[in-house]
TORPA-4810 file (N, C-alpha, C, O; in nm, 3 decimals):
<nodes>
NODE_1_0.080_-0.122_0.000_0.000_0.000_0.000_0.084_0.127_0.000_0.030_0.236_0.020_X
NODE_2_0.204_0.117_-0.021_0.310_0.252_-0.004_0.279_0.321_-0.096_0.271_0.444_-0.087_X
NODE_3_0.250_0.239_-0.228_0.250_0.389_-0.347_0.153_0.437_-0.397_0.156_0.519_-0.489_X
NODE_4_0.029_0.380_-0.328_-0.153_0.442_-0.311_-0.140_0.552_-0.221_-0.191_0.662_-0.242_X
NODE_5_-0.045_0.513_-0.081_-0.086_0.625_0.039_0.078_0.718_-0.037_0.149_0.741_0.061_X
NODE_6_0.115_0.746_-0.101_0.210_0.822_-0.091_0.130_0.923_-0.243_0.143_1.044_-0.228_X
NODE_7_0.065_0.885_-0.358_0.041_0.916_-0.425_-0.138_1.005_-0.384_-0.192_1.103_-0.436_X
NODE_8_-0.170_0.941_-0.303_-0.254_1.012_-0.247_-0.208_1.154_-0.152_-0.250_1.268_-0.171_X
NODE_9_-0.130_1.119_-0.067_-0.094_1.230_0.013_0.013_1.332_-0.124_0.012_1.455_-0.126_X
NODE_10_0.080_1.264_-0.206_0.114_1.418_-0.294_-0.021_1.460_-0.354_-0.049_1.580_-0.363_X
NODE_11_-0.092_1.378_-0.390_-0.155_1.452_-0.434_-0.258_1.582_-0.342_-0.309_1.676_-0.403_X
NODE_12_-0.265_1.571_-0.258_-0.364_1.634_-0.153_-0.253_1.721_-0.104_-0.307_1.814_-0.043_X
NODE_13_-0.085_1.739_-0.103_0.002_1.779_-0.086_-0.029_1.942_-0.203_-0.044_2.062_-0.180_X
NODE_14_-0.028_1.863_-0.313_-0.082_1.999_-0.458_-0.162_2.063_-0.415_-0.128_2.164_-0.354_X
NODE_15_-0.287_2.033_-0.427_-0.409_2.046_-0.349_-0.381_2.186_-0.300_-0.402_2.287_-0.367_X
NODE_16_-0.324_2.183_-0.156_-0.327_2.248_-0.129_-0.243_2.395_-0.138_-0.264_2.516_-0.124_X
NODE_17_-0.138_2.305_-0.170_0.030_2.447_-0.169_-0.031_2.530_-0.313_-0.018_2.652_-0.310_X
NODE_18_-0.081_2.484_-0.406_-0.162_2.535_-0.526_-0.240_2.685_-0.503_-0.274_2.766_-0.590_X
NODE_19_-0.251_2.691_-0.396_-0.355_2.838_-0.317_-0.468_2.856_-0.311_-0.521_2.967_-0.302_X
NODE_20_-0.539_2.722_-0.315_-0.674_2.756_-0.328_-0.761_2.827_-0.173_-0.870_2.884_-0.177_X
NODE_21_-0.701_2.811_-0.082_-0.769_2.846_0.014_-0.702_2.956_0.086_-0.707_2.971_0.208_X
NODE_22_-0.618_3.056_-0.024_-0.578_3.193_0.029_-0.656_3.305_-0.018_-0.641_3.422_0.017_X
NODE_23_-0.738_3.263_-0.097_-0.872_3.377_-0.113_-0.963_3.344_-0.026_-1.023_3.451_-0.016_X
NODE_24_-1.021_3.263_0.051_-1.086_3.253_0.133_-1.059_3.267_0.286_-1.137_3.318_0.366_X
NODE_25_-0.922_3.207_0.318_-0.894_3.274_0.428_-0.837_3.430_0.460_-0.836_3.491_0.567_X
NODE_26_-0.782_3.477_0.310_-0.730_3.611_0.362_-0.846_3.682_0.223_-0.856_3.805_0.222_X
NODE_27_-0.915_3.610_0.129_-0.990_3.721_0.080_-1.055_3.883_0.190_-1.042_4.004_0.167_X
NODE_28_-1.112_3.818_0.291_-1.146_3.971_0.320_-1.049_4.047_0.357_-1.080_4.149_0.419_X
NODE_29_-0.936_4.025_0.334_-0.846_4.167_0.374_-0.776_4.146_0.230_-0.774_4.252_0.168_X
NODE_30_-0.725_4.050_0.166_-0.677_4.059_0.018_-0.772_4.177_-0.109_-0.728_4.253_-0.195_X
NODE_31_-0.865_4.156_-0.080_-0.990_4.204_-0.132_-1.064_4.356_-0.095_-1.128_4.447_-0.146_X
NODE_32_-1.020_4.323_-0.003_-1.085_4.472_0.054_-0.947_4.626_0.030_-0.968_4.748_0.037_X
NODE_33_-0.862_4.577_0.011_-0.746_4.668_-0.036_-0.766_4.717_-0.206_-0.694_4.795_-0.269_X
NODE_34_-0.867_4.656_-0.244_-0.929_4.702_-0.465_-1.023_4.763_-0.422_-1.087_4.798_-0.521_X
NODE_35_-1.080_4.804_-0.317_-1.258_4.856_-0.332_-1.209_5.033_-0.222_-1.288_5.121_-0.186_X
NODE_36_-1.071_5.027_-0.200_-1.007_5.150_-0.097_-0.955_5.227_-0.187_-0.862_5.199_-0.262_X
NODE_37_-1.043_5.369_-0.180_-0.977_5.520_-0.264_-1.159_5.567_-0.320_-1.258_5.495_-0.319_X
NODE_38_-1.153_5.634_-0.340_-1.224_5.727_-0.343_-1.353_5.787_-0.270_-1.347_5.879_-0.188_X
NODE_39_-1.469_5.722_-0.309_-1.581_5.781_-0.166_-1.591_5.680_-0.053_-1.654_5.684_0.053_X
NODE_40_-1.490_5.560_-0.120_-1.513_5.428_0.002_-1.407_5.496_0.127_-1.319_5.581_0.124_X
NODE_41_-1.475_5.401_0.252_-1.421_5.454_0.366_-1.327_5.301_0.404_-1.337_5.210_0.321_X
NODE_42_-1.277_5.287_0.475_-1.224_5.170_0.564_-1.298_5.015_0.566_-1.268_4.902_0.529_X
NODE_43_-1.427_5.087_0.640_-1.533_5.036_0.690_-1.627_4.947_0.519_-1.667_4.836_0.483_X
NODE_44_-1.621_5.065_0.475_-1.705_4.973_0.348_-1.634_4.903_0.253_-1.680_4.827_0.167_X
NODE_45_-1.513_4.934_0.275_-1.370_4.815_0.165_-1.389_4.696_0.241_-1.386_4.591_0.177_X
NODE_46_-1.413_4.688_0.404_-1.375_4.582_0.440_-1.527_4.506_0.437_-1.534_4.383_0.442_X
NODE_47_-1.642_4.588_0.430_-1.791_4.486_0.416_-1.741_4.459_0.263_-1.781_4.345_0.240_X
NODE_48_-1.653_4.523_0.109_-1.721_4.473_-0.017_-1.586_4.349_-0.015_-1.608_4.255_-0.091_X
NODE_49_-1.464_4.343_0.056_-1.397_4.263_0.090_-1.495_4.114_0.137_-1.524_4.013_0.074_X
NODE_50_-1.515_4.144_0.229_-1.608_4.007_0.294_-1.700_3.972_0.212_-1.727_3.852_0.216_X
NODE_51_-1.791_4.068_0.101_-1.942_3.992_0.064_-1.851_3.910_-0.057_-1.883_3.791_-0.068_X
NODE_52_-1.727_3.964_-0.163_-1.683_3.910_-0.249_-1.575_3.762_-0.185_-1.544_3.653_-0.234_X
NODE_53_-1.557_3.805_-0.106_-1.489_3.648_-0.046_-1.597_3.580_-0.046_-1.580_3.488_-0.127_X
NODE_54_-1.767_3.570_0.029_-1.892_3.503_0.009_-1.916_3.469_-0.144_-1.963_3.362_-0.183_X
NODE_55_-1.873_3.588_-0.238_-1.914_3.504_-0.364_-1.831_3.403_-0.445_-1.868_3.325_-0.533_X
NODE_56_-1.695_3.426_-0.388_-1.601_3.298_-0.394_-1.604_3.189_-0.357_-1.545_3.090_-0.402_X
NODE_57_-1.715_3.203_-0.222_-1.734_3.097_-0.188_-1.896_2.987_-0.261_-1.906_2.871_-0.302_X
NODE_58_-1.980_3.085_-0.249_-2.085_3.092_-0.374_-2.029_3.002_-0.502_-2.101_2.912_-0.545_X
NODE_59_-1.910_3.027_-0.557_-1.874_3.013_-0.641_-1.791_2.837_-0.691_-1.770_2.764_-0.788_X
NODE_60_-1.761_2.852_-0.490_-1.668_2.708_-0.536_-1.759_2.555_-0.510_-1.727_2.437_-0.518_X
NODE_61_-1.894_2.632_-0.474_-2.025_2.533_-0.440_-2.038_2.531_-0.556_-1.977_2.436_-0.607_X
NODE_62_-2.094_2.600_-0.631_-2.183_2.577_-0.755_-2.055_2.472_-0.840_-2.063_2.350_-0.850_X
NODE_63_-1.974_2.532_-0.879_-1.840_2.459_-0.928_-1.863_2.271_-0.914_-1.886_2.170_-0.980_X
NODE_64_-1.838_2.321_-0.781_-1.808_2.143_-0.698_-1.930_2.052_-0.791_-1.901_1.944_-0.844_X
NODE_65_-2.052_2.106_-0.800_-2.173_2.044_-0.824_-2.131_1.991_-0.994_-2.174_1.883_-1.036_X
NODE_66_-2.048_2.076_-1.076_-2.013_2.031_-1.163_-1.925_1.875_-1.145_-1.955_1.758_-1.172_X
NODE_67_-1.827_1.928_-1.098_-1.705_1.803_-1.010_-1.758_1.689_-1.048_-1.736_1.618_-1.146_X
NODE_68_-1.863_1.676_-0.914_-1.907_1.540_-0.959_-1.981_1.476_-0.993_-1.983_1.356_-0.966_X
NODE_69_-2.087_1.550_-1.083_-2.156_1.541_-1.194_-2.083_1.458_-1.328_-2.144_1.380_-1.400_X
NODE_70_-1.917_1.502_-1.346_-1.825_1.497_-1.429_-1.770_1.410_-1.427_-1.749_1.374_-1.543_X
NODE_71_-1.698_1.299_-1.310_-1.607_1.269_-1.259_-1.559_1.120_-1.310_-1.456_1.067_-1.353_X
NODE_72_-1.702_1.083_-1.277_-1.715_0.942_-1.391_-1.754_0.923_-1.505_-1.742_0.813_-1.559_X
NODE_73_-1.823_1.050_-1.575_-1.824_1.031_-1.738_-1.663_1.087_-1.777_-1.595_1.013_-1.848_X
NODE_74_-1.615_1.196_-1.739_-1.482_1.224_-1.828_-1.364_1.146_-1.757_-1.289_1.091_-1.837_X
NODE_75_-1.331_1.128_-1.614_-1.245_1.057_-1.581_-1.142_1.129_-1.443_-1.183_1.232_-1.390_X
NODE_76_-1.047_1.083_-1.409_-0.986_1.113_-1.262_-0.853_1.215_-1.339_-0.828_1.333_-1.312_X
NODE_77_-0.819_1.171_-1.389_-0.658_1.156_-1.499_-0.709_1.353_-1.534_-0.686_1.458_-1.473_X
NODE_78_-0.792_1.316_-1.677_-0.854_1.447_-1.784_-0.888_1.512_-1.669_-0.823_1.616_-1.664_X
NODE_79_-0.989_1.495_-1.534_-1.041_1.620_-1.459_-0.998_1.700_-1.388_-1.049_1.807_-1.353_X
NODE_80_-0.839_1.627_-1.346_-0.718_1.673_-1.276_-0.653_1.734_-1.330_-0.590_1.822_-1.272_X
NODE_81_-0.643_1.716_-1.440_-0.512_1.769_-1.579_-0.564_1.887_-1.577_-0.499_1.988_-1.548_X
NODE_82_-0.720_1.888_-1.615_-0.777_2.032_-1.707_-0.816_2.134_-1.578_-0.842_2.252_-1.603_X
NODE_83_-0.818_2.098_-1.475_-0.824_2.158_-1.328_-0.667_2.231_-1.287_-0.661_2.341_-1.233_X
NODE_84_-0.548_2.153_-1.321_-0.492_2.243_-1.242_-0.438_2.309_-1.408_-0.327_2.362_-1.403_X
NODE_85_-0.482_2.308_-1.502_-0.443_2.404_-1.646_-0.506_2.535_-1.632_-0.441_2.638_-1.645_X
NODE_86_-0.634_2.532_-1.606_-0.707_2.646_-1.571_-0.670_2.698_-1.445_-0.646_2.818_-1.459_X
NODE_87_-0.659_2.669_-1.353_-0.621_2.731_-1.235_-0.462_2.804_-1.221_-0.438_2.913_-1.168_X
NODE_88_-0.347_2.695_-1.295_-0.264_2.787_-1.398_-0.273_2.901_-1.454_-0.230_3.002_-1.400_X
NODE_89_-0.335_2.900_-1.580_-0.402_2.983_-1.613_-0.429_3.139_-1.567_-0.372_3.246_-1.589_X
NODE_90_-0.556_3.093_-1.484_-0.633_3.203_-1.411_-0.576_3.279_-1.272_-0.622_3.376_-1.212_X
NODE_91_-0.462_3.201_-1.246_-0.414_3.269_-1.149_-0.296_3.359_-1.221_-0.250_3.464_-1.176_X
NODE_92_-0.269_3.311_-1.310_-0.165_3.399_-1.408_-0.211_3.499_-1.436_-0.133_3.594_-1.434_X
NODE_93_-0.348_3.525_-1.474_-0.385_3.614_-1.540_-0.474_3.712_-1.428_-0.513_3.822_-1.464_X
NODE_94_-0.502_3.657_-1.280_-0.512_3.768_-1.141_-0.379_3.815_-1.160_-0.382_3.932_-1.199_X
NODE_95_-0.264_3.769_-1.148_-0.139_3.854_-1.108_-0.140_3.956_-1.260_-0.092_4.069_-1.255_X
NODE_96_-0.170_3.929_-1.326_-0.149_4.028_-1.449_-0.228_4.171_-1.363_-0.167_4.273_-1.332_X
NODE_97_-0.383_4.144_-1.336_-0.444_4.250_-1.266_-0.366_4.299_-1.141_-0.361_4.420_-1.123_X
NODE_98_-0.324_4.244_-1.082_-0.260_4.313_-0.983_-0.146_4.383_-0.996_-0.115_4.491_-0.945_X
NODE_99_-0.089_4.319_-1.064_0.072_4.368_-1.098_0.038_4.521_-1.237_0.108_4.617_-1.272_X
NODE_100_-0.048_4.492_-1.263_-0.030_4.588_-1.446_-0.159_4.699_-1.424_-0.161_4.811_-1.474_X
NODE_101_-0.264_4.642_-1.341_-0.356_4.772_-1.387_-0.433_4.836_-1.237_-0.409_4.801_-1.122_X
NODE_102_-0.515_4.921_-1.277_-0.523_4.996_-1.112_-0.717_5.008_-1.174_-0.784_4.986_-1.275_X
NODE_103_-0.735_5.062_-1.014_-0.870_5.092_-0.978_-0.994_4.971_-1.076_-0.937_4.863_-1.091_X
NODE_104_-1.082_4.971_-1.115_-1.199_4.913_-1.156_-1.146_4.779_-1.252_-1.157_4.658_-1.229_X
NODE_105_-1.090_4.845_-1.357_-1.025_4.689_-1.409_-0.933_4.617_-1.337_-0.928_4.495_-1.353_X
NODE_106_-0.846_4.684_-1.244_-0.791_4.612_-1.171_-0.874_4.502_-1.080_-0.821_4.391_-1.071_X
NODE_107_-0.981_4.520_-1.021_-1.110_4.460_-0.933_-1.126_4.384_-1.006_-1.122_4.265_-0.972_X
NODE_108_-1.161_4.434_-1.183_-1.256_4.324_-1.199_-1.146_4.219_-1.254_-1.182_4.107_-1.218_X
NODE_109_-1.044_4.213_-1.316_-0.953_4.083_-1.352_-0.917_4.033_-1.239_-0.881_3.918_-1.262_X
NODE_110_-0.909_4.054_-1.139_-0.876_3.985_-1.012_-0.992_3.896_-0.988_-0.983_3.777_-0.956_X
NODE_111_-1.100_3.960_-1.007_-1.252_3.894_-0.932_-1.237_3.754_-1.059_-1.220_3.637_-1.024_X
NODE_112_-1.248_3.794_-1.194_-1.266_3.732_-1.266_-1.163_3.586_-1.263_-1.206_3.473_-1.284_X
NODE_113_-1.031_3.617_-1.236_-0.911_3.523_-1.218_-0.935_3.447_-1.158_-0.948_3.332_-1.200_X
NODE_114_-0.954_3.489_-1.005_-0.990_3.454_-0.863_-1.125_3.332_-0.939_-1.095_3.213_-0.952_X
NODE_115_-1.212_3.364_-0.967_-1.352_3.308_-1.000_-1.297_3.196_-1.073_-1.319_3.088_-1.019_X
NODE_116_-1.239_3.194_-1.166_-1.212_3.088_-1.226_-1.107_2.983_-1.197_-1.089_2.876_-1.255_X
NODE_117_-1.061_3.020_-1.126_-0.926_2.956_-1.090_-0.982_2.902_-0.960_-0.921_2.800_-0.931_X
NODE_118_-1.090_2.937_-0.855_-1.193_2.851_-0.808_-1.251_2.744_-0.881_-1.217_2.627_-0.860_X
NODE_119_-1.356_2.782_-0.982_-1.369_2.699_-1.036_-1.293_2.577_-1.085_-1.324_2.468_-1.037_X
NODE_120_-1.203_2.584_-1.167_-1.082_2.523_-1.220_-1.067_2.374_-1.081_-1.087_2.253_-1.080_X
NODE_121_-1.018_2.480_-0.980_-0.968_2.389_-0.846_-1.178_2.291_-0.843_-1.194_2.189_-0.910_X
NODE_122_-1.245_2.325_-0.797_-1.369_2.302_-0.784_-1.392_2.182_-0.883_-1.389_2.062_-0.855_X
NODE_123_-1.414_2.240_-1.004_-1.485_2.077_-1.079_-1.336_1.953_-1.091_-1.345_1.836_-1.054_X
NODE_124_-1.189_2.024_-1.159_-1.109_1.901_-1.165_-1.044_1.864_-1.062_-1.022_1.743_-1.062_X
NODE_125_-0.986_1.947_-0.931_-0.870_1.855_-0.811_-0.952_1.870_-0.680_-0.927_1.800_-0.582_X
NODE_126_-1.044_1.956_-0.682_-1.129_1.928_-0.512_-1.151_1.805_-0.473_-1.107_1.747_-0.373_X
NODE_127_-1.233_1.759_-0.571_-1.298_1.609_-0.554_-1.252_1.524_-0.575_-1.285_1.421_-0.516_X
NODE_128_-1.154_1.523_-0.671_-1.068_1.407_-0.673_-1.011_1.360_-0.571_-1.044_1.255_-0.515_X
NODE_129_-0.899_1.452_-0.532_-0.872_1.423_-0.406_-0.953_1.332_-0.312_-0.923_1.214_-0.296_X
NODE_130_-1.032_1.379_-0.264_-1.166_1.321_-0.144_-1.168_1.173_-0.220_-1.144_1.086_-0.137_X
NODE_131_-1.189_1.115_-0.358_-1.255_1.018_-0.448_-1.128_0.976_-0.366_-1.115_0.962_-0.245_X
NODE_132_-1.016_0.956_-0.490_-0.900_0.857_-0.482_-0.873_0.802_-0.373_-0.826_0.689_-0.367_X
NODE_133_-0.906_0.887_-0.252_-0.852_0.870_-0.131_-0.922_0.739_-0.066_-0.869_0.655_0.007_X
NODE_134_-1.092_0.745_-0.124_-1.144_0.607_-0.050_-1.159_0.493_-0.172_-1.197_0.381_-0.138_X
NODE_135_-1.140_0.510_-0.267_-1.128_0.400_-0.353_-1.014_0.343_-0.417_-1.028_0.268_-0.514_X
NODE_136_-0.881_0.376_-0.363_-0.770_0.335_-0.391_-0.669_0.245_-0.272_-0.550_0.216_-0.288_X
NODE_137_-0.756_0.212_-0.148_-0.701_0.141_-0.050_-0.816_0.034_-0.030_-0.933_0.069_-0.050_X
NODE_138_-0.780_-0.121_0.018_-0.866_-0.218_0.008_-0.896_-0.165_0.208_-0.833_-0.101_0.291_X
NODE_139_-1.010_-0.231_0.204_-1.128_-0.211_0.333_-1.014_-0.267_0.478_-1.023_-0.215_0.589_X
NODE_140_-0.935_-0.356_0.451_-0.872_-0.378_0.569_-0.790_-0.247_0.626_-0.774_-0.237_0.748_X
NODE_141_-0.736_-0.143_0.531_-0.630_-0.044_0.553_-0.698_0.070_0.571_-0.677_0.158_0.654_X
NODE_142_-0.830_0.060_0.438_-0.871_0.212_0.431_-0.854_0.333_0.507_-0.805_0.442_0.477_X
NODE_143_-0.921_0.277_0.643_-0.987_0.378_0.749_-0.809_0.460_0.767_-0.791_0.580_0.743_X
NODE_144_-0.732_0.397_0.797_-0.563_0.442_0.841_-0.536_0.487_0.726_-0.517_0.609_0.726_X
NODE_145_-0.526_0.428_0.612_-0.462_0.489_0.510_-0.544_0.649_0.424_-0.481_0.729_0.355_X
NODE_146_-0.640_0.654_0.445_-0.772_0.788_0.393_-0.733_0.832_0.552_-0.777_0.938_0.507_X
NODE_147_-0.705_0.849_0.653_-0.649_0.897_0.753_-0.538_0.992_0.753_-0.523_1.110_0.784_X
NODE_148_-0.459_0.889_0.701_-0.323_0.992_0.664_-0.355_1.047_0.588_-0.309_1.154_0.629_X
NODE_149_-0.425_1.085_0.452_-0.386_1.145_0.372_-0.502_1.235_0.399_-0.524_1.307_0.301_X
NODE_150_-0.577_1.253_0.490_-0.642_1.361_0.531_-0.580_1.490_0.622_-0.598_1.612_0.622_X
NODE_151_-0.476_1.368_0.721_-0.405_1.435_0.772_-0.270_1.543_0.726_-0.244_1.656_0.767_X
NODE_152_-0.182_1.433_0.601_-0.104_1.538_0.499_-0.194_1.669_0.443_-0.145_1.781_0.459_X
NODE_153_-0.341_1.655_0.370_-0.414_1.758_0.327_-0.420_1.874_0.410_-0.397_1.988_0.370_X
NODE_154_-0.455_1.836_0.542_-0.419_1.946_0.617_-0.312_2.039_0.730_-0.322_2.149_0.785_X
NODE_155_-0.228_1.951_0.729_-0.083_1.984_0.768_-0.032_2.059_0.620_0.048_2.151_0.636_X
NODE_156_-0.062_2.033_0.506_-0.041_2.109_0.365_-0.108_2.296_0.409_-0.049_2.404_0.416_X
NODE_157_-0.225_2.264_0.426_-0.318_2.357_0.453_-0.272_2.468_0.540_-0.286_2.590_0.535_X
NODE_158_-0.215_2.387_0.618_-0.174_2.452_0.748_-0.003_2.550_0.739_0.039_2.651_0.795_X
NODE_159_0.049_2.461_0.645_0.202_2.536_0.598_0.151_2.650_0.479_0.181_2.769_0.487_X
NODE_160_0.102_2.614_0.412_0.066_2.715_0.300_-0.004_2.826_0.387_0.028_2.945_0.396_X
NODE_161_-0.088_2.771_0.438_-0.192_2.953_0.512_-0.033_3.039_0.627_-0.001_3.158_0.639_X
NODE_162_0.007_2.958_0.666_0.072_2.991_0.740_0.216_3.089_0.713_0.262_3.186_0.773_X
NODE_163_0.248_3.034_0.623_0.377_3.090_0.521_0.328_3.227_0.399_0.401_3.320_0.365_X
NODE_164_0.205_3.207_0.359_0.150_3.344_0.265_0.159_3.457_0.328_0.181_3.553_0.254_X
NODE_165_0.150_3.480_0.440_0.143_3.652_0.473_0.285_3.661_0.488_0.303_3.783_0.495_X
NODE_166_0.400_3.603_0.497_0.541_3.602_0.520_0.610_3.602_0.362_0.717_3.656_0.331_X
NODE_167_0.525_3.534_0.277_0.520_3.560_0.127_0.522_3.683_0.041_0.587_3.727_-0.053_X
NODE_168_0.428_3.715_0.112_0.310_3.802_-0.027_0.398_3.938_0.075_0.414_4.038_0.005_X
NODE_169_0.452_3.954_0.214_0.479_4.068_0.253_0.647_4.094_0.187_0.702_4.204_0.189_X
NODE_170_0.708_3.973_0.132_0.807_3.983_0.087_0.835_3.954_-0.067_0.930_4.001_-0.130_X
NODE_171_0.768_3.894_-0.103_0.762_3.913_-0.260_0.612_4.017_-0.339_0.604_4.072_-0.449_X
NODE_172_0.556_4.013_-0.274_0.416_4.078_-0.306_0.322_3.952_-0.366_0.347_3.833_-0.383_X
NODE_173_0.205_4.036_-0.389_0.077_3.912_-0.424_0.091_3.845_-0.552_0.058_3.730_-0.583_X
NODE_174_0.150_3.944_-0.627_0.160_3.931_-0.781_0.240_3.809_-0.772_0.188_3.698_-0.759_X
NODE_175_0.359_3.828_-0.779_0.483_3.720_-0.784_0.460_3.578_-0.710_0.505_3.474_-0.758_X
NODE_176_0.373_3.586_-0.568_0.325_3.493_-0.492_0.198_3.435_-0.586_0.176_3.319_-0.549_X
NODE_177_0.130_3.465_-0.667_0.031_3.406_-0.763_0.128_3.287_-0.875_0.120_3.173_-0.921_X
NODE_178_0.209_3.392_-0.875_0.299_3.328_-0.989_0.370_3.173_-0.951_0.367_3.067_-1.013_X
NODE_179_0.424_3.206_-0.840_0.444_3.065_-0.772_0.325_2.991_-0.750_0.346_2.870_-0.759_X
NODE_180_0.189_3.024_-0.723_0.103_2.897_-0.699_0.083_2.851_-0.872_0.019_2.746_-0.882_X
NODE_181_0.114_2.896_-0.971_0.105_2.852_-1.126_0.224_2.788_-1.142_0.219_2.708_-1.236_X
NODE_182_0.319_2.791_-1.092_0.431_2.709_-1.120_0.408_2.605_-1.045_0.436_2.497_-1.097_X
NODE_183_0.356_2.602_-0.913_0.350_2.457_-0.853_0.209_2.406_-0.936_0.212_2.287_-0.968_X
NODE_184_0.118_2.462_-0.965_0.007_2.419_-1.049_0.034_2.335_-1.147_-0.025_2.227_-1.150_X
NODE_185_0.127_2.369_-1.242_0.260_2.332_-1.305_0.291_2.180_-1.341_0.259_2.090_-1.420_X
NODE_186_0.421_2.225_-1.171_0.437_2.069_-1.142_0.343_1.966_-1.106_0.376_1.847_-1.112_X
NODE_187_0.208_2.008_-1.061_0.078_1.917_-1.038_0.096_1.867_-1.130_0.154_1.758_-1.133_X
NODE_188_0.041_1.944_-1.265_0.015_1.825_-1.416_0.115_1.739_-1.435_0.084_1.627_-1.474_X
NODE_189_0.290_1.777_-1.408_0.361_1.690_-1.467_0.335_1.562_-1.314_0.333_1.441_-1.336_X
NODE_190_0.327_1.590_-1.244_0.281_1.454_-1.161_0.155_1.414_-1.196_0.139_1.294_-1.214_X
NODE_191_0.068_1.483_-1.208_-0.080_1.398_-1.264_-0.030_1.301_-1.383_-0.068_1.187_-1.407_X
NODE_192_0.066_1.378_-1.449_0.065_1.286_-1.629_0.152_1.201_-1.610_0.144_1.123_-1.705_X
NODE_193_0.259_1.157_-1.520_0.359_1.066_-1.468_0.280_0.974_-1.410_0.292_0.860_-1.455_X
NODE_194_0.194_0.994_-1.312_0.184_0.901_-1.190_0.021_0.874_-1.137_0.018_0.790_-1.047_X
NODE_195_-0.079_0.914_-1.166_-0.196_0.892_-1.156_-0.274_0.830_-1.240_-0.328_0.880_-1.339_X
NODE_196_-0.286_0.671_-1.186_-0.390_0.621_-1.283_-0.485_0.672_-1.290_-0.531_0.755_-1.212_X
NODE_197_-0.552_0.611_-1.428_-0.744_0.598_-1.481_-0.800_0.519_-1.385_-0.738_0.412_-1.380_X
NODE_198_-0.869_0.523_-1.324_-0.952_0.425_-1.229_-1.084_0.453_-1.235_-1.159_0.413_-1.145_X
NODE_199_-1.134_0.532_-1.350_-1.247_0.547_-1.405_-1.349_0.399_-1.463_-1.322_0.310_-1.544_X
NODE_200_-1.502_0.429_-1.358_-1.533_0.264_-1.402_-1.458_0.177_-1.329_-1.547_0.094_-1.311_X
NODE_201_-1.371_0.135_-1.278_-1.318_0.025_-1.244_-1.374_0.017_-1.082_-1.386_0.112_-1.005_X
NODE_202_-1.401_-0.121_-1.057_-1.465_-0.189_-0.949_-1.304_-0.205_-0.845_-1.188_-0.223_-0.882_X
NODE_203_-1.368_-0.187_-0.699_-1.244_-0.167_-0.587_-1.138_-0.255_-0.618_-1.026_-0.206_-0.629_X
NODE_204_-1.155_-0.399_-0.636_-1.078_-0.537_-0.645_-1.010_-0.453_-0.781_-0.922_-0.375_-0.741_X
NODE_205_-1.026_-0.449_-0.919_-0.938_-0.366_-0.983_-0.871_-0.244_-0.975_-0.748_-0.236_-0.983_X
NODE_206_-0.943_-0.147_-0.959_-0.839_-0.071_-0.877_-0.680_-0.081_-0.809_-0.576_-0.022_-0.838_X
NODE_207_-0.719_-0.203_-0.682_-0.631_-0.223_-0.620_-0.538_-0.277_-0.710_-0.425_-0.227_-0.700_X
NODE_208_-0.558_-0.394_-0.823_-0.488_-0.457_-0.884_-0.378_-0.346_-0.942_-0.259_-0.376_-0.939_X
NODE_209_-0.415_-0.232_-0.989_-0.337_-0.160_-1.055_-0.209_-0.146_-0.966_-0.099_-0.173_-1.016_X
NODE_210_-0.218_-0.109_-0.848_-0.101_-0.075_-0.759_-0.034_-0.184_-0.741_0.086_-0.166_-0.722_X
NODE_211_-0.081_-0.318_-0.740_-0.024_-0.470_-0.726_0.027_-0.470_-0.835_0.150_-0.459_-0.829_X
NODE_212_-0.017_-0.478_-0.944_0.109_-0.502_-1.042_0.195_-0.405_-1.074_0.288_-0.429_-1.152_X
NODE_213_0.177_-0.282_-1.019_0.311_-0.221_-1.000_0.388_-0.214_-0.970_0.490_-0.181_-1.032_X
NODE_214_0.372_-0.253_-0.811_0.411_-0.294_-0.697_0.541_-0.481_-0.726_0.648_-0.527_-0.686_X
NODE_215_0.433_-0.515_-0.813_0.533_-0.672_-0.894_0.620_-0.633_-0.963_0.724_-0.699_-0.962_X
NODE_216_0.611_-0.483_-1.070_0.751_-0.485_-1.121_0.894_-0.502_-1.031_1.003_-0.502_-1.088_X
</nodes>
């Protein structure tokens, strides 16, 4: 079972260092710094800060509902790939707004980036994650092995939230976007190396896949 629980925990390792949950934990103060200058006061940057972190979050529900709607007609492999491409992507193109333009378009390519690059994370690597994790270990291990790799997911969680404001105060937000697209990056080249299709396939196959790997 070493290279189910190790391929699970990188993967939930991406997951997270990727940034998906630095607009939500620091959106209301990330956010509320685009809506500060002119008749806005303090007070109302930091309510349009908070309601747009709510629609991010708005956003990564509706998403999810795609996820796994998707998951077993297109596959684990394609939903992961095209998840962290877009989130690539879209976070490339927030740092463009931040870094290149000011006031209203600045807001809105951020909102727009931000939105999609939710999404992106939402229908292809949210759910996967959660999937692989209980259908890639046989019933004697499961409970320990979907254990750990709940536990890596959030010890991930926990270094990434923890390390961004020590980031973004020393490289800025822009450049710190740029790094979650480069590790986005290296996601695909580990998705396209090392993550089977296990699309359709019944638990007893599944497992087989790692067994005859495991035989080379």
């Amino acid at each position: 079972m070493r290279s189910p629980v190790e391929l699970t925990a990188a993967f939930f390792i991406f997951q997270q260092i990727t940034g998906i949950n630095v607009p939500f934990y620091y959106g209301p103060k990330l956010l509320s710094d685009f809506f500060k200058g002119g008749t806005s006061t303090a007070v109302s940057a930091a309510i349009a800060g908070v309601e747009v972190t709510a629609i991010l979050g708005a956003v990564n529900v509706v998403a999810t509902y795609f996820g796994f709607r998707w998951i077993d007609k297109i596959g684990r492999r394609p939903l992961a790939l095209g998840g962290y491409m877009g989130m690539t992507a879209f976070i490339l193109f927030a740092a463009l707004g931040v870094a290149f333009m000011t006031g209203v378009p600045k807001t809105v390519v951020v909102m727009v980036g931000f939105s999609f690059f939710i999404t992106s994370f939402a229908i292809g690597v949210g759910g996967t994650g959660w999937l692989i994790q209980g259908e890639y270990f046989p019933t004697g291990v499961r409970g320990r092995a979907a254990a750990i790799g709940a536990s890596v997911d959030w010890l991930a969680n926990f270094a990434i939230i923890e390390a961004f404001p020590t980031l973004n105060q020393r490289f800025g937000l822009a450049w710190v976007m740029v790094g979650f697209a480069v590790l986005a990056v290296l996601a695909i080249v580990f998705i396209a190396r090392y993550l089977p299709e296990t699309k359709g396939l019944p638990l007893e196959k599944v497992i087989g896949v790692f067994e005859r790997e495991a035989a080379r």
